[in-house]
C-alpha positions, 0 to 999 in steps of 0.5 A: 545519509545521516539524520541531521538530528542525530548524535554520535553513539544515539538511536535514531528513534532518540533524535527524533525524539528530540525534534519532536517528531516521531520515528517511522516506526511509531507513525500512527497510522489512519486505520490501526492494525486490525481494526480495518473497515469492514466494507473495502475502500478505494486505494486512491489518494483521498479516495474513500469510495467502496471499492469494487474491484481489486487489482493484483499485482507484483514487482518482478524485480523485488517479489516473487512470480507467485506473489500478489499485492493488491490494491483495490479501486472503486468504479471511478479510479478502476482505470487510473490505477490499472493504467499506472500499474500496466505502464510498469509491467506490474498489473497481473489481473483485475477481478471483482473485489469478492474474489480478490483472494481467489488463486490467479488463474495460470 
């Protein structure tokens, strides 16, 4: 598909430029990069709550078996997430937050 904005023969990041929008590669992001929080927060949209727990997990059509992606969650969101994780097949474990990085068990 092609961008609406976009000439023959110029950059996608120029016809953005053009529109007056930003590329997803120059996007500002909430938090940049290494400057994270120090105190984990809840992945759940509009969730800023100290996560409690992390949830591991992993898309087998796209990620390796020994891959793990995690999204954290706080005590309100743990089941929510945990749910719409499971219902895919993705949801690997759920450990406390302090372990998250800890190897999976086999």
């Amino acid at each position: 598909m092609r961008c609406a904005t976009r000439r023959p023969g110029r950059s996608r990041r120029a016809a953005y430029r053009r529109a007056g929008r930003l590329c997803h590669s120059e996007r500002v992001t909430e938090t940049p990069p290494g400057n994270a929080p120090e105190e984990p927060i809840c992945s759940a949209k509009g969730c800023r709550a100290p996560a409690a727990w992390a949830l591991r997990w992993n898309n087998p059509k796209i990620h390796t078996p020994d891959r793990r992606k995690i999204w954290l969650a706080c005590e309100e969101h743990r089941e929510s997430l945990t749910a719409f994780l499971d219902r895919r097949d993705f949801l690997k474990d759920v450990v406390p937050v302090a372990d998250r990085d800890a190897p999976a068990d086999a």
